[in-house]
C-alpha positions as CSV (number, residue, x, y, z in Angstrom):
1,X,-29.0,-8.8,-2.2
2,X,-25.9,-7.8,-0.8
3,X,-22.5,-9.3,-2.1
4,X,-20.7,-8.8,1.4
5,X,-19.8,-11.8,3.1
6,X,-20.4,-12.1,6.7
7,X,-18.0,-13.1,9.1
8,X,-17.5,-13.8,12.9
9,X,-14.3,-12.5,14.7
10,X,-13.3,-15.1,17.2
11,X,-11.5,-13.7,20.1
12,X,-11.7,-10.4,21.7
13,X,-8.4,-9.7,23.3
14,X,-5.4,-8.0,21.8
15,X,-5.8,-8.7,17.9
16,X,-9.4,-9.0,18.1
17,X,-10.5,-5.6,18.7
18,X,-8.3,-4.8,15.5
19,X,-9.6,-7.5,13.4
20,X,-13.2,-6.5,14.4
21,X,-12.7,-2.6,13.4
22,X,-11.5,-3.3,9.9
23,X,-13.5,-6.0,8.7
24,X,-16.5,-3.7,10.3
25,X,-15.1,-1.1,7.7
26,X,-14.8,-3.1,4.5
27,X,-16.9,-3.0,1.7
28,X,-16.6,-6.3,1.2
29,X,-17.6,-7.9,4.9
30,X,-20.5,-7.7,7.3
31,X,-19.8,-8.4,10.9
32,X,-21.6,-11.2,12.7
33,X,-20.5,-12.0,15.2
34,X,-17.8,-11.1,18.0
35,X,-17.2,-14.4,20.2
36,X,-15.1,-15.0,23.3
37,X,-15.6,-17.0,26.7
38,X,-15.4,-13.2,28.5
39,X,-18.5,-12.0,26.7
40,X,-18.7,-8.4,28.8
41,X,-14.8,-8.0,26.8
42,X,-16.2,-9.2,23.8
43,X,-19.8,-6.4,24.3
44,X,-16.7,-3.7,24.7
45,X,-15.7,-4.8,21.3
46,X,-18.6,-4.6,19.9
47,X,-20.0,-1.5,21.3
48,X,-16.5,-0.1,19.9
49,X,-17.1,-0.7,16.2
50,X,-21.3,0.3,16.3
51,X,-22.9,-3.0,18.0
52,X,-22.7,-6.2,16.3
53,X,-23.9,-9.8,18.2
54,X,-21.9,-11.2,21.0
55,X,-21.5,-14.9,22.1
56,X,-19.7,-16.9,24.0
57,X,-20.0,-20.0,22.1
58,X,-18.1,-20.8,19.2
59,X,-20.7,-23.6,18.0
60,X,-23.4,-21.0,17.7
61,X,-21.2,-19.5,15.3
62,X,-20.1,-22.5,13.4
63,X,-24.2,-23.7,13.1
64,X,-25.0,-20.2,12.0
65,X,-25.1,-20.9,8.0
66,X,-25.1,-17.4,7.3
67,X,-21.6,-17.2,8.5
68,X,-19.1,-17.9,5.3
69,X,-16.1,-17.2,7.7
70,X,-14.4,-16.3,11.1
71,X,-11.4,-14.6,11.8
72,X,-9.1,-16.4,14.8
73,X,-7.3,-14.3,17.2
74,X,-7.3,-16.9,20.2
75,X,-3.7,-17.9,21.8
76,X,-1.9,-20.0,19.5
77,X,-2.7,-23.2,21.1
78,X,-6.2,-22.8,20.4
79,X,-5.9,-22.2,16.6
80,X,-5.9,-25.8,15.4
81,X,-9.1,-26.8,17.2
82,X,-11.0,-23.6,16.0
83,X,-10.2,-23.3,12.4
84,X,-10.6,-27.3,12.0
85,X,-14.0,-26.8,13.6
86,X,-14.9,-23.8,11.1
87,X,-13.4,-25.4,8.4
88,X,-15.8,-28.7,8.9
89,X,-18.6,-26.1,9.2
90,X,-17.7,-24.8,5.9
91,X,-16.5,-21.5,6.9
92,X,-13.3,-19.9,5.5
93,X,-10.7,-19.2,7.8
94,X,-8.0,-16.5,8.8
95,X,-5.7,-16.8,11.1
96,X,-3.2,-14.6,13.5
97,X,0.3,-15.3,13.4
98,X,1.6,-17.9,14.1
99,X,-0.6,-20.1,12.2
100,X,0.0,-22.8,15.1
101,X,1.9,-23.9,17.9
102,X,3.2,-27.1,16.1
103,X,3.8,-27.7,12.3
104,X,2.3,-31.1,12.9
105,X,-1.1,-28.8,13.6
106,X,-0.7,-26.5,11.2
107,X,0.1,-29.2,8.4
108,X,-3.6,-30.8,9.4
109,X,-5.1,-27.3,9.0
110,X,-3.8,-27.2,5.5
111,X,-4.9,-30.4,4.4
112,X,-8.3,-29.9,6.1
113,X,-8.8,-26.5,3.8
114,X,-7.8,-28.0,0.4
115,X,-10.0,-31.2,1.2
116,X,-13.2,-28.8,1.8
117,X,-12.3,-26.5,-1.2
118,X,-11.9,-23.0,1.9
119,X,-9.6,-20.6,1.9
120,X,-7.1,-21.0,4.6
121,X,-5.5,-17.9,5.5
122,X,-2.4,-16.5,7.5
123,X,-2.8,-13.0,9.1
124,X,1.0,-11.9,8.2
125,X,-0.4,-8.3,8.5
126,X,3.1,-7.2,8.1
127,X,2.9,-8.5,4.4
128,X,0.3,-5.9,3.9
129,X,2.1,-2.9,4.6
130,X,2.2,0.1,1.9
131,X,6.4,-0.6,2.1
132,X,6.2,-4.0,2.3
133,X,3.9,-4.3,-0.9
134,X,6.4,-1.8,-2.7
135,X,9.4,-4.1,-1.8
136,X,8.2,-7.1,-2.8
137,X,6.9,-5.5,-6.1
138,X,10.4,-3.8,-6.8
139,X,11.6,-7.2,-5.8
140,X,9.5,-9.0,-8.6
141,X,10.3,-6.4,-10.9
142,X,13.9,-7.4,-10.8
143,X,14.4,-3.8,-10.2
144,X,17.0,-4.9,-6.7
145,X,18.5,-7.7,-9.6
146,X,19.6,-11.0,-7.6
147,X,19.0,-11.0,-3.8
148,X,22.4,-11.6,-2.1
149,X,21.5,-11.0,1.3
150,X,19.1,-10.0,3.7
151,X,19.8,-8.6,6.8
152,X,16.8,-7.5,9.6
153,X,16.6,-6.5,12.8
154,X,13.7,-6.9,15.3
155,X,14.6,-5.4,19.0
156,X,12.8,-3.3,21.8
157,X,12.2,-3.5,25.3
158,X,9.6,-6.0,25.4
159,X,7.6,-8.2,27.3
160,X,8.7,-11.5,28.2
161,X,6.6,-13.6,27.2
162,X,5.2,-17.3,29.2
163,X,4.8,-19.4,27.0
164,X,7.4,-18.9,23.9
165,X,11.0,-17.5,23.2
166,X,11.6,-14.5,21.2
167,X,11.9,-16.4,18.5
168,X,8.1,-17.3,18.2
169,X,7.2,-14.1,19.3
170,X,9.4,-11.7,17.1
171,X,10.7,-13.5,14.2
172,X,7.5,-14.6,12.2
173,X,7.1,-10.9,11.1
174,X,10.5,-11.2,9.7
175,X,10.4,-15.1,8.3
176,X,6.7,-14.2,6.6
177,X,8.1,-10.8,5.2
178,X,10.9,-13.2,3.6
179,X,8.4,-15.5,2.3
180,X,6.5,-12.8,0.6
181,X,9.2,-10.7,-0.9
182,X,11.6,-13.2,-1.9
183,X,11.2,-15.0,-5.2
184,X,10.0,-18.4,-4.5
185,X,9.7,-17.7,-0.8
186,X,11.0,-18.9,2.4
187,X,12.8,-22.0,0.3
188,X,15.5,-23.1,2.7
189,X,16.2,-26.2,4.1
190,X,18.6,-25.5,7.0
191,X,18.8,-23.3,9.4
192,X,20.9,-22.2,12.5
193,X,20.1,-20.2,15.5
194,X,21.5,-19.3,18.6
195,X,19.8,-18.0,21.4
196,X,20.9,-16.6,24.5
197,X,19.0,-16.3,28.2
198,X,21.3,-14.2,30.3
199,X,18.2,-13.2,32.7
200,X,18.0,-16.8,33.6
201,X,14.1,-17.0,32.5
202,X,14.3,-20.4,31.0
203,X,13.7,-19.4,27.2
204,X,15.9,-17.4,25.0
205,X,15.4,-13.4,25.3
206,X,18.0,-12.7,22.7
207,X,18.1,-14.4,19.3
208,X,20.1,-14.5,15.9
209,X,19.0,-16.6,13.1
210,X,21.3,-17.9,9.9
211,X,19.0,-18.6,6.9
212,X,21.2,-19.7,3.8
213,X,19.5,-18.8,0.2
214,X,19.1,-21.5,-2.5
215,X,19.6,-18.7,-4.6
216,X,23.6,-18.8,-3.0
217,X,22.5,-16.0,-1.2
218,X,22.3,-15.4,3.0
219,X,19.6,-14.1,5.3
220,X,20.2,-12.7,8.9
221,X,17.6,-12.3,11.2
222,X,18.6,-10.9,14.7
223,X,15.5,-10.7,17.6
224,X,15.8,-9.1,21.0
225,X,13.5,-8.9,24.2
226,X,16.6,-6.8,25.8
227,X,17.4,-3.6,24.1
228,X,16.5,-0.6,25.1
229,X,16.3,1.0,22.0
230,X,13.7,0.1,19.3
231,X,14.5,-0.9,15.8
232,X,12.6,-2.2,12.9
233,X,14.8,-2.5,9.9
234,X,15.7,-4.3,7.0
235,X,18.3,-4.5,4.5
236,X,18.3,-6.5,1.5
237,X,21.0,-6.5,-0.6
238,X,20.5,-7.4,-4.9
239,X,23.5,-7.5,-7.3
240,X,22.2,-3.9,-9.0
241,X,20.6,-2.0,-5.7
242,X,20.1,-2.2,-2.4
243,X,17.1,-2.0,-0.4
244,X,16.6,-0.3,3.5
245,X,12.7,-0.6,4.9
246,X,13.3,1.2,8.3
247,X,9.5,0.7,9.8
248,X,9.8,3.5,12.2
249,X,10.8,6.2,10.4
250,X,7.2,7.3,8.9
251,X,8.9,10.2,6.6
252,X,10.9,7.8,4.4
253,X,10.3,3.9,5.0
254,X,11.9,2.3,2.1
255,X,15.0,3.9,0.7
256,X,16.6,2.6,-2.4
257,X,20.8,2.9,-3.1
258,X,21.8,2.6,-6.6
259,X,25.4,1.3,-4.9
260,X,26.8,-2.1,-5.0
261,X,30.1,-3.7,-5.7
262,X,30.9,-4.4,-9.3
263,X,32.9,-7.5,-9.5
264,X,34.7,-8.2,-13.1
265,X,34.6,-12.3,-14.3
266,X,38.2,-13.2,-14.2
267,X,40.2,-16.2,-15.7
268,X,42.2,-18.6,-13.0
269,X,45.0,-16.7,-14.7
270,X,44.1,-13.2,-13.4
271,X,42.7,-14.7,-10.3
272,X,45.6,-13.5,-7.8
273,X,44.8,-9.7,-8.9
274,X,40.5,-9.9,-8.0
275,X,41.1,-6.5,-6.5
276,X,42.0,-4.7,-9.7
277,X,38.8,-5.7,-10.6
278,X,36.7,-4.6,-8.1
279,X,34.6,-1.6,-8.5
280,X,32.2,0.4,-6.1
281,X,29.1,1.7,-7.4
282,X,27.9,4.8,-5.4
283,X,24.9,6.2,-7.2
284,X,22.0,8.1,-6.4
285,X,19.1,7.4,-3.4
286,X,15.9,7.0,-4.2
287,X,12.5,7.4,-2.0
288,X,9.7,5.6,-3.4
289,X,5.9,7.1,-2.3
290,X,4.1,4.9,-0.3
291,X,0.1,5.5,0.1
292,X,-1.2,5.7,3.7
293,X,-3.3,2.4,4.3
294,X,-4.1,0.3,7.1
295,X,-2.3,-3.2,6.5
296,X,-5.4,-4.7,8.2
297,X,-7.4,-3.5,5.4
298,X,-5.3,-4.6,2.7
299,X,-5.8,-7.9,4.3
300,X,-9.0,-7.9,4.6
301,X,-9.7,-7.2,1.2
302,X,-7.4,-10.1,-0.1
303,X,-9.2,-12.3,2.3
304,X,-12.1,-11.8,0.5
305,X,-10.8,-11.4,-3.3
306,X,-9.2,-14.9,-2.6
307,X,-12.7,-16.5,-1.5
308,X,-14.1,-14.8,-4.3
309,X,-11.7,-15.8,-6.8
310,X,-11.3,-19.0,-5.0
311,X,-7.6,-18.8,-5.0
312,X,-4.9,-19.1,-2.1
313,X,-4.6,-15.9,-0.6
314,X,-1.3,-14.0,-1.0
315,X,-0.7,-15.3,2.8
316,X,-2.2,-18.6,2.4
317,X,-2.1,-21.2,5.3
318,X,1.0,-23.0,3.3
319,X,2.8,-19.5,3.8
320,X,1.8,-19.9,7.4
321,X,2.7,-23.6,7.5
322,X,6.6,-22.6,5.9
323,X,7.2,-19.9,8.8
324,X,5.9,-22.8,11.1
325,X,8.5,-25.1,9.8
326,X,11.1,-22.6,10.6
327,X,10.3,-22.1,13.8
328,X,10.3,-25.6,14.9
329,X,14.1,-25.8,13.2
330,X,15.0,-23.1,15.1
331,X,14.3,-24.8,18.1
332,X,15.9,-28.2,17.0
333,X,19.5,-25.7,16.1
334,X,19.3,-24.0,19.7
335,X,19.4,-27.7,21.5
336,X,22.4,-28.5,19.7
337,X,24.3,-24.9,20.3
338,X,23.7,-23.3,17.2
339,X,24.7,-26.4,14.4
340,X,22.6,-26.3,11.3
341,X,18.8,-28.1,11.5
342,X,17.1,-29.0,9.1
343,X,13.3,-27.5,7.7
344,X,10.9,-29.9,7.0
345,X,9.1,-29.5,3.6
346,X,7.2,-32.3,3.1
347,X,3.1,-31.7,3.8
């Protein structure tokens, strides 16, 4: 018998395609199904990855008991009702960023998994990423020492979106790459944001985003809908090196500096001369090598080792749920000009 498990990809419009190709590639999945209410897009799906079933109904998935999971890539509105449906099926669940459009849903979703014994997974692809794998694994290795700040950047000439602010469209790649690099994740519990709408579109186009560090330390995260020029970059800054992942340069993604500021510990008595002891480290650059791999695989394949090892995936839906709760203080700051909000914690 075959140890692949089978699973239906639900949705087949911008993500789904994607979603459909890889898990149509793993060795550890067999594609069942491809399901959306337009079922000539989702036959152009499926006629792109070899032929695989088509439906348009989502409970001829769910009653199929051969199906041990689906993979969500509906508008966010839609999640909760899907994955709550699949999870009472018994299925196992991914998800596409953001996990929901509320953290009320997305606290239900979590709850629903652990009371069925599922995996519930968030699709924070970005996690997956050769760089982003190496970062988070130099990070653990206490290679960067303590994280003192973070600083990323997120802007392009993009598409205005309907329903959400750039916020919600651009930052969760940025809030779920901080919750998987950082030690003990996205722990904050305030944030403040200020958004800006100079086109007069009714939502915020331009966005910058304070995240103080239990560890003492800060996090900026600055989002734009406006510029013409693309950038993808982060810097994160530790008390031995510092860190630069700049996403679209292809050559040489992640660049570590072995420079810092040394700062001598000083009595109250030598306070008034701190700049005597100051000292600038400039040491050398260094260029880790990164193998070429889809992210989409890589998440894939933990989708499955975490079913299989019935653990929480690396991007579990409480990693999901902690960008969610983010996101919703975000919006709280912005309606009272930028002041502090708090994050909800409790599930």
């Amino acid at each position: 018998m075959s140890s692949r498990r089978r699973i239906a990809v639900i949705g087949a419009g911008y993500w789904g395609p994607n979603l459909a190709r890889n898990f149509r590639a793993s060795t550890d999945w067999e594609l069942a199904y491809i399901c959306d209410l337009d079922t000539e897009r989702a036959q152009r799906v499926a006629d792109s990855v070899g032929g695989v079933p088509v439906t348009a109904s989502l409970d001829e998935v769910l009653a199929d008991s051969s199906v041990d999971a689906v993979a969500i890539a509906t508008p966010a509105r839609t999640h909760h009702p899907i994955a709550l449906a699949a999870l009472d099926a018994g299925k196992h669940v991914i998800v596409e960023k953001p996990l929901a459009d509320t953290r009320a849903k997305g606290v239900e979703m979590v709850e629903r998994a652990r009371e069925r014994g599922l995996v519930l997974m968030t699709d924070h692809t970005f996690c997956y990423t050769p760089a982003v794998l190496k970062i988070r694994e130099l990070i653990a290795d206490g290679y960067l020492g303590d994280i003192l700040f973070v600083d990323s950047v997120r802007i392009n000439l993009g598409l205005i979106q309907p329903d959400v602010d750039v916020f919600w469209d651009l930052a969760p790649h940025d809030l779920s790459i901080l919750d998987f690099v950082l030690p003990g994740g996205l722990d904050v519990t305030s944030v403040a944001a200020q958004g800006a709408d100079p086109l007069k579109t009714g939502k915020s186009c331009i966005g910058y985003l304070t995240i103080p560090l239990r560890s003492g330390g800060i996090a900026h995260v600055h989002v734009n809908w406006l510029s013409p020029t693309k950038i993808r970059q982060m810097v994160i800054g530790g008390t031995k090196r510092t860190l630069v992942w700049d996403d679209l340069n292809p050559q040489q993604r992640v660049s570590v500096y072995d420079r810092g500021v040394d700062l001598a510990l000083q009595s109250k008595e030598t306070a008034d001369s701190q700049a005597s002891n100051v000292s600038y480290r400039l040491g050398d650059t260094w260029a880790p090598a990164l193998p070429e791999q889809e992210a989409l695989a890589n998440v894939a394949a933990e989708f499955a080792a975490a079913i299989r090892e019935d653990r929480a995936a690396r991007t579990s839906g409480e990693s999901g749920l902690r960008v969610l709760s983010v996101l919703e203080a975000v919006a709280l700051s912005q309606q009272v000009h930028g002041a502090p909000a708090p994050v909800a914690t409790e599930i």
